[in-house]
N, C-alpha and C positions, 0 to 999 in steps of 0.2 A: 437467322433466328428472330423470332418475331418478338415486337414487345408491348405487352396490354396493360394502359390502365384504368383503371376499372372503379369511378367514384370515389376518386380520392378527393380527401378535405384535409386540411391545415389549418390547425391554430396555432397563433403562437402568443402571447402574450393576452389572452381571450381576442385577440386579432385575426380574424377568418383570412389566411391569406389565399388559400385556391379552396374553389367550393365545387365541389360533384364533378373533379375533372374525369372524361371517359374519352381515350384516342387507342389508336395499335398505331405500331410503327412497324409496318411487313417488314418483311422477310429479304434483306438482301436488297431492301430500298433505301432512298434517305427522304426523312421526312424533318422539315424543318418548325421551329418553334417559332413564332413571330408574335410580338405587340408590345405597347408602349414601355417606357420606362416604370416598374412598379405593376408589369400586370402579373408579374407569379411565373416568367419561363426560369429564372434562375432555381429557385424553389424547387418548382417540378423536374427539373431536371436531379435537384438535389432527392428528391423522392425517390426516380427512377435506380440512381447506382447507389441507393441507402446510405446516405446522409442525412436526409431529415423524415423521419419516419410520421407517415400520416398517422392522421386522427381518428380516420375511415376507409374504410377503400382498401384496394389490392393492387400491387404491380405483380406480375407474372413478367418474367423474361422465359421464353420457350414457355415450357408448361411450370415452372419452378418461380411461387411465392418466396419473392428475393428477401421479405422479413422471415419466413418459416427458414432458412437455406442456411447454412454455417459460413460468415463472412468472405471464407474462403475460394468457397465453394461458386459466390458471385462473384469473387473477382474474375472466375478463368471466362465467367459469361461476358463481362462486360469490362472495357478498357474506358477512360476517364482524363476528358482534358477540360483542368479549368482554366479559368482565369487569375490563379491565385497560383502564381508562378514560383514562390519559394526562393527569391534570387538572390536569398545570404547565404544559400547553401556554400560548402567549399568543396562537396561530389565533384568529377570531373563529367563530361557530356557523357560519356562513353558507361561512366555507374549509372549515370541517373537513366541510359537508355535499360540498362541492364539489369534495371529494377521492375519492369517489365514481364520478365520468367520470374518473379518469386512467387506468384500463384501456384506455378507448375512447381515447385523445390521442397522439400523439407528442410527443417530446419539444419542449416550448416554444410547446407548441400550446393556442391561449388557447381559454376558452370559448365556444363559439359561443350563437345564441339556442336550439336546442335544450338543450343543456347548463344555459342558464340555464331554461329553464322547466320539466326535469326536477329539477333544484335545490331553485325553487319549490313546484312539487308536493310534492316528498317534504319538505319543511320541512312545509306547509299538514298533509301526512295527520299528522303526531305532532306539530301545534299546538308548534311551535319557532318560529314565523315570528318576533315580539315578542323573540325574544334574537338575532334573525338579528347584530346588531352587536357584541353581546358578547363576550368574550372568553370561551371553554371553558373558562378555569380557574374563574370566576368561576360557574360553574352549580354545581347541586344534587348528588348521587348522581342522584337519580330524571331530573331535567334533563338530564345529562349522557348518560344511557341513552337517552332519544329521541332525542335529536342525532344518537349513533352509529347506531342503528336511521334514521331519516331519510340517514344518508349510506349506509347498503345500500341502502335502496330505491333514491338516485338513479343509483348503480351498474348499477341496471337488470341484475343478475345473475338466471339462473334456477332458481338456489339459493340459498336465505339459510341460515346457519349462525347460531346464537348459544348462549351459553354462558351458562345462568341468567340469562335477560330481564330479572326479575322482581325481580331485587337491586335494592334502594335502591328502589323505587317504592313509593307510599302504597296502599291496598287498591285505591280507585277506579282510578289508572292501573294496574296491576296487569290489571285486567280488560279497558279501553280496551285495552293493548299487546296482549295474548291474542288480543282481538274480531279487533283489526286483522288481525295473522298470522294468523287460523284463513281471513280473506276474501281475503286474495294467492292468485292467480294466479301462485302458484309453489310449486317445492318447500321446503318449512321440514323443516329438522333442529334439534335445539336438546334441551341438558342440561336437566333439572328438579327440582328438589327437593320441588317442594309437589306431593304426588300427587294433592289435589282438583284442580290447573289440568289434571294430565297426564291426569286420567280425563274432564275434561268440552269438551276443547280439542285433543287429539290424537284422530286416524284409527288411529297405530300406536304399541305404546310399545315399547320394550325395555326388559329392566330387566337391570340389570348387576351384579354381584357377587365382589368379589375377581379383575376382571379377566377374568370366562366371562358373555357372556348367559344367563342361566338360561332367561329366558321372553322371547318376541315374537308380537305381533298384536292381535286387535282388545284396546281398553283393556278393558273391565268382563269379558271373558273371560280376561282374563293376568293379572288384580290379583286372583287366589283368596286366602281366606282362608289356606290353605294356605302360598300364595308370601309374602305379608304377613309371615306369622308369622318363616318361614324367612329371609328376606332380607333385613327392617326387626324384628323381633326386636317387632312388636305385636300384642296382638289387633285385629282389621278387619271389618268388613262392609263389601261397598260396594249402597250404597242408592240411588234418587231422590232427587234433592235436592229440600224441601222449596216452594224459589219456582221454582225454574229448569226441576225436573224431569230433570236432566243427570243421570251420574252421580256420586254424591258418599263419599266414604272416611270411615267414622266407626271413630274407632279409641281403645285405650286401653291401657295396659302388660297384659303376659300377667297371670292372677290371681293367678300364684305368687308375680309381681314386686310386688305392691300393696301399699302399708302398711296394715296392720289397724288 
């Protein structure tokens, strides 16, 4: 399911914070958000699964205006990983994955064995199962990030949205959470900071800047040295990566900036 949007603007305090954004995130792709600290991907992403409602503009998920939609009715569209991990809860892993089906439930409506085996599953794919009894406060950073990822998948949305995946995980899981998303059978949207994952791991990137896309499409043709320079303030090439063969961002401050 594809996702459009379509000239959105933000204000927030008379503070224009994204001005005339227009991207799609196809269908069964992943396309990544990139740019500086403060350029508006966290924002837009809060636009996207309706938490901060524009000023203008339209998000369509499939054909469905997610502000015109009954709250509900977007969550079964779209699954949600922030960075705001909630780690005083005293839930155990195994609720908080199981919160997940309350899109699909009415209210008071217990889980049934589907529900339990999609639970299962998506514990098993981000190896959570071993904390299934624990309590969410009592996890990691990196820990706590799979869980949340495990309760999108059980969601069974056919958009997952997340907001810098990649926080708090070690290098190895780092790559594991990437593998996994790049193999869903769904659409993935998702902020990034590290632009080696976003060139070797996204179909589509955008890259954002004081709140304007500047550039969008395939990655190794929109990360020019040029935009690099202009937008992250480095010099860049981006190359083959040495074991992987992906593409890979080698960068270093401009020469002017360099201590002699």
């Amino acid at each position: 399911m594809r996702v459009i949007v379509s000239a959105v603007d933000i204000d927030i305090d008379a503070h224009k914070i994204l001005d005339s954004i227009s991207f799609e995130a196809q269908s069964n792709r992943t396309t990544a958000l990139i740019g500086p600290n403060g350029s508006g991907k966290s924002t837009l992403l809060r636009a996207v699964y309706r938490a901060a409602k524009p000023t203008m503009g339209t998000v369509l998920i499939g054909d469905s205006d997610i502000w015109q939609t009954p709250a509900k009715a977007v969550a079964r569209q779209r699954a949600v990983v922030t960075q705001h991990q909630g780690a005083g809860t005293d839930f155990t892993v195994r609720e908080i994955v199981a919160m997940g089906r309350s899109p699909h439930k009415g209210y008071f409506e217990t889980d049934n064995d589907t529900d339990r085996r999609l639970i299962d599953n998506a514990m098993s794919i981000v190896h959570v199962c071993e904390f299934a009894q624990r309590p969410f406060s009592t996890l990691s950073g990196g820990e706590r990030q799979r869980v949340l990822l495990a309760r999108a998948l059980a969601q069974q949305a056919p958009v997952i949205i997340l907001d810098e995946p990649t926080n708090h995980l070690d290098v190895r899981a780092q790559f594991e959470l990437l593998d996994l998303l790049e193999n869903l059978e769904t659409t993935v949207l998702l902020a990034m900071h590290d632009l080696d994952h976003a060139l070797a791991h996204a179909d589509t990137i955008a890259v954002l800047d004081r709140g304007r896309i500047v550039a969008v499409g395939e990655p190794r043709a929109t990360l020019t040295p040029a935009l690099l320079l202009e937008v992250f303030g480095v010099d860049a090439l981006v190359i083959d990566h040495p074991i992987t063969g992906r593409p890979h961002v080698a960068m270093a401050l401009p020469h002017s900036s360099r201590h002699t």
